[in-house]
N, C-alpha and C positions, 0 to 999 in steps of 0.2 A: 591632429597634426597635418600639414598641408606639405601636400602631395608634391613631389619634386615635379620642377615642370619638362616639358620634353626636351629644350633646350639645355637643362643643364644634368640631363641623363645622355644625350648626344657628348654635347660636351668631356663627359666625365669617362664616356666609354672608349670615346676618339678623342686624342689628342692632337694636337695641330701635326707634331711631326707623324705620328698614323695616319693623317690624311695625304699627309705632303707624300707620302712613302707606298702610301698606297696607290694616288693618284700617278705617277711613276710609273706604276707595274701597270696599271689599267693602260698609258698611254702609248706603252712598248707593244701591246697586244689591241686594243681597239683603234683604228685612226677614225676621226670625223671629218669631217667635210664641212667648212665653213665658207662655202658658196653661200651666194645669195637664194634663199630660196622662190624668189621671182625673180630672174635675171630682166625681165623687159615691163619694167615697171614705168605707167605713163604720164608724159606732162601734162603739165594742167596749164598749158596754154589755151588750149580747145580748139575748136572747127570755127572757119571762117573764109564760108563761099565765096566772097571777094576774091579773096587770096587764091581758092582755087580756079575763079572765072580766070582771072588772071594770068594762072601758068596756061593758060591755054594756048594753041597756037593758031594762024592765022583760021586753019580749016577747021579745027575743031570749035571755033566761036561761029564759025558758020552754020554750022549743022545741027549747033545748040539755038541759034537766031532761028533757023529754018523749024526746027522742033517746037520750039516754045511757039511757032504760029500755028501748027497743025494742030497742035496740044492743047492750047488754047492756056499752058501755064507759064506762069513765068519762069525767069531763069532760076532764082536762087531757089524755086521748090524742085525743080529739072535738074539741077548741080547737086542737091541732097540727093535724089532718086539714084543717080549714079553713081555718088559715093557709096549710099548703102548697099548699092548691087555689087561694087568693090568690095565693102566691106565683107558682105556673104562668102564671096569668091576666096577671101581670105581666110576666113574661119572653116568654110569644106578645104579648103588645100592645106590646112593645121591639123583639121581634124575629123574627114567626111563622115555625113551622117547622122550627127549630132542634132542636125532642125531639120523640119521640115517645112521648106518653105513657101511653098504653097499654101498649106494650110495653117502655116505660123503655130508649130506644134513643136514641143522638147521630144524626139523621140527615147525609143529604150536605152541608144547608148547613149545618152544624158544621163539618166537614171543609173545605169551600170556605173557611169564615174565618180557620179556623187557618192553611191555608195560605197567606190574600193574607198574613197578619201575620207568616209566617216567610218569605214571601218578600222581606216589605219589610226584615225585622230581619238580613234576610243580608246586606246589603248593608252593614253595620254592622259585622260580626264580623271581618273586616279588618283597620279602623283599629283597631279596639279593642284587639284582641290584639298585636297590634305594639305600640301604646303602653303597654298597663297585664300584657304579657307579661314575657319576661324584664331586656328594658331598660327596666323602670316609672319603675325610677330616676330611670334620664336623663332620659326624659319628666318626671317632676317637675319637676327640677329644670329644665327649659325652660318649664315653663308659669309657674312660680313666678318664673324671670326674666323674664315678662311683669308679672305680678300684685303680684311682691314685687321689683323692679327694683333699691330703695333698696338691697336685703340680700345682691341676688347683687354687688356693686356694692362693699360693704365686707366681705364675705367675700372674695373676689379680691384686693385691695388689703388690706385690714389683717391679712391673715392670708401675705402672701407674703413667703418664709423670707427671700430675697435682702436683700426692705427691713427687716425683723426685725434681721437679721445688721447689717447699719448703722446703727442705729436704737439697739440697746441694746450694741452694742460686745459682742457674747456671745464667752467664750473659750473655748466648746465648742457644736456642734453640736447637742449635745442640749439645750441653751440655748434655741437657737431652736426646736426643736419644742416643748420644756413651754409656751414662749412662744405658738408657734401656734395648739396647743391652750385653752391659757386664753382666748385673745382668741375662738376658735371659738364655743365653749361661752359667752362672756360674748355673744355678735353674736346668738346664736341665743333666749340667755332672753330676751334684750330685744325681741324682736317681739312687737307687740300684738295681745291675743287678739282684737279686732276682723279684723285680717292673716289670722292663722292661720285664725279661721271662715268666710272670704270664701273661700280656697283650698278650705275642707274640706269648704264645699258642695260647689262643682265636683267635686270627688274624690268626692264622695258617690254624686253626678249619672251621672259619667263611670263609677263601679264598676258601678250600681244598671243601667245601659243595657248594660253589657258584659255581666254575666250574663245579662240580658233578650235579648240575642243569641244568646248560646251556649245558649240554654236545649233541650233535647233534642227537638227539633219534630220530628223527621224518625220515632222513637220513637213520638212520640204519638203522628201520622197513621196510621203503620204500623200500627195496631190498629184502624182501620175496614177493614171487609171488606165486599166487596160481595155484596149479597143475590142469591141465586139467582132470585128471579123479575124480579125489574126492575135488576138490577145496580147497582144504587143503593148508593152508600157508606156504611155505618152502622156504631156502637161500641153495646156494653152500657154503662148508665150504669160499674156497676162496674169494667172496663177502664180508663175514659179518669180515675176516681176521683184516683188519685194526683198522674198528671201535670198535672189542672186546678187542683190545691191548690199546686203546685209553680209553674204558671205566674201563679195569683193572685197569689203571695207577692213573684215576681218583678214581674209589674204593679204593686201595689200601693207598690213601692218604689222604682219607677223611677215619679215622679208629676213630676219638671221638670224643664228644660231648663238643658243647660249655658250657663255665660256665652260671652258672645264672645269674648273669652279664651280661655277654656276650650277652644273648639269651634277656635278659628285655628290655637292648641297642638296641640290633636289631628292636625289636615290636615297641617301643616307636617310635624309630625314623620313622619308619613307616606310625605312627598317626601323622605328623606333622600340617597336615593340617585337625585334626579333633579334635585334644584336644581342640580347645574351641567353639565345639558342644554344642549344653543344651542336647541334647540327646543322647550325648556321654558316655559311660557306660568304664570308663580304665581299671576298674581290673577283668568286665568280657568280656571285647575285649581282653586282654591279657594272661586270664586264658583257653579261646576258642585257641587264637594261641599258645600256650605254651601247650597245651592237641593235638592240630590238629601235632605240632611239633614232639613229641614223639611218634604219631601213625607215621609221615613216618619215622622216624632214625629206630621205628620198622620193618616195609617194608624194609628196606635197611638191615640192619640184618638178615631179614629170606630169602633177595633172596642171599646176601654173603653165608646163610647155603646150599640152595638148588641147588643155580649155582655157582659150585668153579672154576671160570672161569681161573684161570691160567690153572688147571688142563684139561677143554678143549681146550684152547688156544695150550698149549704142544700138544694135542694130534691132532689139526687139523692141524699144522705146523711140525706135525713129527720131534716137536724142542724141547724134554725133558728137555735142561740145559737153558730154554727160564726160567723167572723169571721179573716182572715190572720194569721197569726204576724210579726209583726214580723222582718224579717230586718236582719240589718247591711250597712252601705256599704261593704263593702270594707275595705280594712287604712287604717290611720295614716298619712295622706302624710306629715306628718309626721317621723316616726320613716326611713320611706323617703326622705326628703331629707336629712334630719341626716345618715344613713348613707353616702347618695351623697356628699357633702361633707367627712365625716371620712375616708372613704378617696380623695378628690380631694386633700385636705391632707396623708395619708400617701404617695400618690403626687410631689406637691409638694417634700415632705421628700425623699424620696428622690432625685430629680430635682436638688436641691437639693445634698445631699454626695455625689454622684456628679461634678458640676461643681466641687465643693469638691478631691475628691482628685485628679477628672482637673487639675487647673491645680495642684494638688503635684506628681504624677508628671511632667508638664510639667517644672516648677522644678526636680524633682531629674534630668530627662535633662537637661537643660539645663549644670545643677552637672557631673554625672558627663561628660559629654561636652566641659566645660567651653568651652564656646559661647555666644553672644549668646542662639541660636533654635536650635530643630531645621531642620535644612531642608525646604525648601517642597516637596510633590511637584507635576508638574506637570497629572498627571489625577485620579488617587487622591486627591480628597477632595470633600469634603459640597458644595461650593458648586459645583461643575462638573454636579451631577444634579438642583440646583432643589429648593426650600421642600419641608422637611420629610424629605429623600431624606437619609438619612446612609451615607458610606462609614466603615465598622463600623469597621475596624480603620488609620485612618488614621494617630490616634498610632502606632502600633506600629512600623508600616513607616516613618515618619516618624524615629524613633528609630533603627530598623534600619539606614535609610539612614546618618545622623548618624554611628552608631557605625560604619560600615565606611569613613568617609572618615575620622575620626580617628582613636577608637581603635584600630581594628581596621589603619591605615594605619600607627599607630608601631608596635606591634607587628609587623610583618608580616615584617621582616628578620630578627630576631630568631626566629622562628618557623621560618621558610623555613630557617633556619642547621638548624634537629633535623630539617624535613621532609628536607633534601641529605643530610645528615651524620653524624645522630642514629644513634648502634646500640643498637637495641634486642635485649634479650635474649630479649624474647618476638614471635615473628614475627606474631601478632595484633595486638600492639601496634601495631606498624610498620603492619599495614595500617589501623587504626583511625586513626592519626596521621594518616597519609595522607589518608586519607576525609574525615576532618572539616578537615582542611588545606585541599584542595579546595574543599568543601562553602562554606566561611567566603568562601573566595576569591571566590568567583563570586553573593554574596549578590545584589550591585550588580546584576548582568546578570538573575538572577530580578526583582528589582524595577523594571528596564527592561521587561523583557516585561511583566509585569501592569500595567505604565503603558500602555505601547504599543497595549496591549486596549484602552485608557479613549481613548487620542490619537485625533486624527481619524485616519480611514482605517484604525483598528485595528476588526477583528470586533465588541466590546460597543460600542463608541464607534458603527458604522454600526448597527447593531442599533437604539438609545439614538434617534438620530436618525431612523430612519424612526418611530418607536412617536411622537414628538413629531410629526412629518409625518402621522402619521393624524390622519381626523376621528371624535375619538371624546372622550369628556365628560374631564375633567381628573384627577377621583379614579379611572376605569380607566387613564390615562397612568400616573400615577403609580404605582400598582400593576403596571404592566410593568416600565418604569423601575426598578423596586426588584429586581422578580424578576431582568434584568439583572445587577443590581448586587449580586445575593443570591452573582451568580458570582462575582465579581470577589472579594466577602468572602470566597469561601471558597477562592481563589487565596491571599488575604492571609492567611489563618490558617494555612495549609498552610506557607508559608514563615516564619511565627513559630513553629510547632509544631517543625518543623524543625531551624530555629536553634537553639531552647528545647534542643532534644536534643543537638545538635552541640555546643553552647558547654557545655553541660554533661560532654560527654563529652568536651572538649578540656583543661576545669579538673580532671576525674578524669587524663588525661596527664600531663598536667602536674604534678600533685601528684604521681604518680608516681616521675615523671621528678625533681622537687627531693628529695622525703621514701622514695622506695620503697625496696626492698631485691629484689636478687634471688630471684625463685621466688614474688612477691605477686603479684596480679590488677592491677593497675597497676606494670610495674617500672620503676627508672631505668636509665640508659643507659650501657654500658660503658664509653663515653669521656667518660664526665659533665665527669670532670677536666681533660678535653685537648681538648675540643668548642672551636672558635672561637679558640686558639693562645691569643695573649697577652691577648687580650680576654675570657676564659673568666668573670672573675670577675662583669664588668659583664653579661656575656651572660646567666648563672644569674640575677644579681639584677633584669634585664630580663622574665624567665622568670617571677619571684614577682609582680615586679608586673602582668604579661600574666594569670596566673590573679586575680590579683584583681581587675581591673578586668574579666575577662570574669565572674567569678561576682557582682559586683552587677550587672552588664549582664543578663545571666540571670535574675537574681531581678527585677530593676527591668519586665525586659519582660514577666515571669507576670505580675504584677501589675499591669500596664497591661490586657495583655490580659483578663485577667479581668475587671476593668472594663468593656470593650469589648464582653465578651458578653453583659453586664447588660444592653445596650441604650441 
């Protein structure tokens, strides 16, 4: 059985008004701060020594004239030198100490800031990667059922097979999925680009900080070494070159704060696996990360004030018109929700004609066994192991039982007349006859015991009940409970597997025994003609119809069972 996904254990545990009610209280007690987190973010105009020869004024182009002759450079390499000298001048008056430049070296408190900043963004990389990792999906689609509530809302409902199926009377299954599909596809254009942009910030937000986390800090530092006379941390500008254009691009991209939405999505989805704690505290586990959150987007803000790294970048590249590369936010939530959603609806579907043909196969044991119902078992089945817990192969055995009190019951004389009496020609035969004679006989008492397991005072049954007597959160109950019942499944499959083989190998007897010839691989019986006296004729025709009803019983139960391993 396939495991609920994290998105609709979220779902199911929070409800929209839970968020809305929670998010409330969270916001009476935490404030954030939705400053930009680089307030002096730069254009990308660039550097252009003209423009500065330019503002020069009468004496200052003198002195640069008189210069460039002693110097023997020209102007516009003489108008860089001085900007860079500015530029130094500005970077010690932001934040002294930092280079050293004379020897074009990152000293220790370079090192000390990268590291308060990767110490704060660790604490980050966590949540992050769990949400926008391999289950981004779901994460979407959960934050989107806060954000876009109206859509998760008539996608669920207008798009479910069951009410489709009633709705346009379809007289095939594939009816209702073209159906589902079109209604999909028509729910999804119709959101307005206002909608979509308010989510794609956040996504933008939430990508631009993720990478901003994982970014290779541990790399970077690892390239100061400490100097032999004062052991003092220090990098060659050169070294730390790459990794500071790599951390810009990532600063520069990650410049604001997610929504409160955004940020609640995040945390919750986090707790996945602990919202049904008893000792779990949600709105002060969430007001702790949402207060821890704001302390680093602080840190990230006062080290953008104190290290304006473009402006060292320029200056250790001797590249004034240098300025960050635009990087992208991440993938198309978008397209990752549509995606989650169309294979939720192909899930659906199938969900959908799975229930469709189990309540046929239903209706045809029913027909063939020619009964009101199958009968009831009285341990073996879904509702005895609690929401969600299914016993896998319960039609099956359900059937099994049915056909061995009927079917299997009017035949039985009739049969027992060849197991007494029958001479077979070939002594394999005979014992094959036998075997599965037996085997059919005693179906009833196999499926006593594998009940008896499930009844009180049976081994899974006390097993089942202390795992419920522990104190432990509800989704590991349930996850025992199953593993349990993983047994009991594969008791029931063993006795349909079984059967499957036996009834099969009774209707090759059997056909034998009416159509064989001596010296074939199935032969008929010496006394075919004189078997059962004066009743010989009705007995043979009892015999045809004995294989036929066990060969659709045989095929009726593959085909349940098979069903049943779908899940």
């Amino acid at each position: 059985m396939e495991e609920r996904s994290v998105f609709d254990r979220l779902v199911k545990s929070l409800s929209s008004d839970d968020r809305a009610e929670l998010l409330n209280k969270i916001q009476r007690s935490v404030t954030l701060s939705y400053e930009p987190l680089n307030e002096e973010v730069e254009e990308t105009g660039g550097f252009d020594p003209f423009t500065e020869i330019s503002s020069l004024n009468s004496w200052q182009r003198l002195l640069l004239f008189l210069k460039s002759i002693f110097t023997k450079k020209d102007k516009i390499t003489l108008i860089e030198e001085t900007c860079l000298k500015r530029l130094g001048a500005q970077i010690e008056k932001r934040n002294r100490g930092l280079i050293d430049y004379r020897r074009s070296l990152f000293t220790e408190k370079m090192f000390f800031e990268l590291s308060l900043l990767k110490d704060g963004l660790a604490l980050l990389r966590r949540p992050f990667t769990l949400a926008l990792g391999e289950k981004k999906s779901e994460f979407f689609a959960f934050l989107a059922s806060t954000e876009l509530e109206y859509l998760q809302e008539k996608l669920i409902n207008e798009t479910d097979p069951f009410t489709i199926w009633k709705s346009i009377r379809a007289s095939d299954e594939v009816d209702v999925r073209n159906e589902m599909l079109n209604r999909f596809n028509d729910l999804l254009d119709a959101v307005p680009k206002a909608d979509k942009n308010r989510v794609d910030q956040d996504a933008h937000t939430l990508f631009s900080l993720h990478a901003l986390s994982s970014h290779s800090f541990d790399t970077m530092l690892s390239r100061f070494k400490p100097e032999p006379s004062s052991g003092s941390k220090v990098c060659e500008f050169r070294k730390l070159r790459n990794d500071l254009i790599s951390l810009a691009e990532l600063l520069n991209a990650a410049q604001y704060t997610p929504s409160n939405d955004a940020l609640q999505s995040l945390y919750l989805f986090n707790y996945q696996d602990r919202l049904d704690g008893e000792d779990f505290n949600i709105e002060d586990q969430l007001k702790n990360d949402l207060m821890r959150f704001e302390r680093i987007l602080t840190g990230i803000r006062e080290f953008n004030q104190r290290v304006h790294l473009i402006h060292i970048i320029r200056y250790i590249t001797a590249d004034l018109d240098y300025y960050t590369e635009e990087i992208g936010g991440g993938e198309d939530w978008f397209l990752i929700y549509k995606d989650f959603w169309r294979h939720r609806i192909d899930r659906a579907y199938t969900g959908f004609v799975k229930y469709i043909t189990y309540q046929k196969l239903t209706e045809e044991a029913v027909n063939l066994l020619n009964r009101n119902s199958l009968p009831e078992l009285s341990a073996y089945k879904s509702e005895h192991f609690g929401k969600d817990i299914k016993a896998l192969h319960s039609l099956s055995i359900s059937f099994l039982r049915g056909f061995m009190q009927s079917s299997f019951n009017t035949m039985y004389r009739p049969l027992k007349l060849i197991f007494l009496n029958g001479e077979f020609y070939k002594d394999d035969n005979r014992e094959d006859f036998t075997d599965t004679f037996n085997f059919l006989s005693k179906i009833d008492e196999k499926i006593n015991t594998l009940e008896n397991r499930l009844n009180p005072k049976g081994d899974l049954d006390t097993a089942i009940q202390n795992i419920r007597n522990d104190i432990i959160n509800s989704q590991l109950k349930r996850k025992k409970i199953k593993d349990i019942l993983t047994r009991a499944d594969k008791d029931a499959l063993s006795i349909i597997n079984d059967c499957c083989a036996q009834m099969l190998k009774l209707t090759q007897l059997l056909g034998g025994i009416l159509q064989g010839e001596p010296g074939a691989r199935f032969d008929t019986l010496s006394n075919l003609d004189t078997i059962g006296g004066a009743e010989n004729k009705s007995l043979i025709a009892s015999w045809a119809k004995a294989k036929e009803k066990i060969e659709q019983a045989q095929s009726l139960l593959i085909n349940i069972k098979d069903l049943e391993l779908q899940g």
